[in-house]
C-alpha positions as CSV (number, residue, x, y, z in Angstrom):
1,X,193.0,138.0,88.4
2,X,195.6,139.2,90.9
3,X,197.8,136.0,90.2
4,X,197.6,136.6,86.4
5,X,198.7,140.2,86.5
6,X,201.8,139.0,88.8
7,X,202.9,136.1,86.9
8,X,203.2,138.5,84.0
9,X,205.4,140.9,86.7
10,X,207.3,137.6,87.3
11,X,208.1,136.7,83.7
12,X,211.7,136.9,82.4
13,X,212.6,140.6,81.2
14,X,208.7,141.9,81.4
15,X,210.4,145.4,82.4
16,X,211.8,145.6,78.9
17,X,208.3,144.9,76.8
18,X,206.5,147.8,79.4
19,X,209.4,150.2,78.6
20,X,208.8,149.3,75.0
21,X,205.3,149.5,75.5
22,X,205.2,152.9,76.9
23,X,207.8,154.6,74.4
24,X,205.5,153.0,71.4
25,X,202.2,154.7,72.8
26,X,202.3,158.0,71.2
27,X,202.6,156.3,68.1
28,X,200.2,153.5,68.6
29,X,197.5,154.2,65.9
30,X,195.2,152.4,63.8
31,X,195.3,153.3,60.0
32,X,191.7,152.6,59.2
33,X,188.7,154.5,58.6
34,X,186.3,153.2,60.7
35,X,183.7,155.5,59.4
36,X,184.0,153.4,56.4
37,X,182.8,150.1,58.3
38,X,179.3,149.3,57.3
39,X,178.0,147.2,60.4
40,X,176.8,147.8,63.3
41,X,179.9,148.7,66.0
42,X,180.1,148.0,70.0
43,X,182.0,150.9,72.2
44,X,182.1,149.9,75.8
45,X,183.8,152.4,78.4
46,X,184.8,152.5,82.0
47,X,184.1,155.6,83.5
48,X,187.3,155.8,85.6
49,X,189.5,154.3,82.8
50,X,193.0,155.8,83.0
51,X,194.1,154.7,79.7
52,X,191.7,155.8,77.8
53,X,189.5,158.7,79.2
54,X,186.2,158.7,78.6
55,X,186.0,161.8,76.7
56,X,188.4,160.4,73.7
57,X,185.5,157.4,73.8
58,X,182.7,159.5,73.5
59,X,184.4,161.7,70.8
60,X,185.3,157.9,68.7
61,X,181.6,157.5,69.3
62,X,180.7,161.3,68.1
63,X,182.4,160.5,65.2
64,X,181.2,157.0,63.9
65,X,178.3,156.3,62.3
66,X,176.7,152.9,63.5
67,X,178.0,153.0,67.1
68,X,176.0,152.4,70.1
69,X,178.4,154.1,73.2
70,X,177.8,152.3,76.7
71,X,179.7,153.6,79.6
72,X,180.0,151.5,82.9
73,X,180.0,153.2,86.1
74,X,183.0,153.1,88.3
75,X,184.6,150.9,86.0
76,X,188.5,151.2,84.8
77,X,190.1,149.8,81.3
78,X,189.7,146.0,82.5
79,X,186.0,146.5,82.1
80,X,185.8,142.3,81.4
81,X,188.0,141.9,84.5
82,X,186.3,144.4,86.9
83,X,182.4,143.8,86.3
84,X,182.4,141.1,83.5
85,X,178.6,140.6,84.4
86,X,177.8,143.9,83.5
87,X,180.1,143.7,80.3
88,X,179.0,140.5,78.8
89,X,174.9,141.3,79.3
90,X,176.4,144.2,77.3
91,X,178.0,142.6,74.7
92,X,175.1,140.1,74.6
93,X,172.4,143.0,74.6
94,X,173.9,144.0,71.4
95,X,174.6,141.0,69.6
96,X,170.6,140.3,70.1
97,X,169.9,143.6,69.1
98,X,171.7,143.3,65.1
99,X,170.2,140.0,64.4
C-alpha cells in the first residue's frame, strides 16, 4: 500500500493534480437526488476519517431512505486499504442481505 501511495508522489507533475484537487473540493458535488434511488444503498464509514467526518455520514444516512449506515472503528477514509477484512464481510453482509 505504502509503495502505491509513493509511486503516485513520484509521478511526473502529481503536485499540480493535488493543487487542482484541493481548489476543486468546495465545489465537488453530486447533482443527484439520491432520495430518488429506489434500491437498497450501502454507506460504510471510518470513524477517524479526515475527509469526510463521520457526522456528514450519518446526516447522508439521516437523510436517505433505504440506507443501512455502518461505521468501522478506528478506521480512516481508506477503509478497503486499512481493515479490508472488515469492509468486504461488510460489503458482503449486504449484498446477501438484498437478494
Amino acid at each position: 500500500m505504502v509503495d502505491g501511495y509513493y509511486l503516485r508522489l513520484t509521478t511526473g507533475d502529481w503536485n499540480s493534480a493535488l493543487i487542482a484537487m484541493i481548489v476543486a473540493y468546495p465545489s465537488n458535488t453530486l447533482d443527484l437526488d439520491l432520495t430518488a434511488i429506489p434500491m437498497s444503498m450501502l454507506l460504510i464509514a471510518g470513524d477517524k476519517d479526515g475527509w469526510v467526518p463521520l457526522s456528514q455520514t450519518l446526516e447522508w444516512a439521516s437523510g436517505l431512505p433505504n440506507v443501512r449506515c455502518e461505521v468501522i472503528v478506528e478506521a480512516g477514509h481508506l477503509l478497503m486499504e486499512e481493515c479490508p477484512g472488515k469492509f468486504n464481510r461488510l460489503v458482503l453482509d449486504f449484498l446477501a442481505s438484498i437478494h
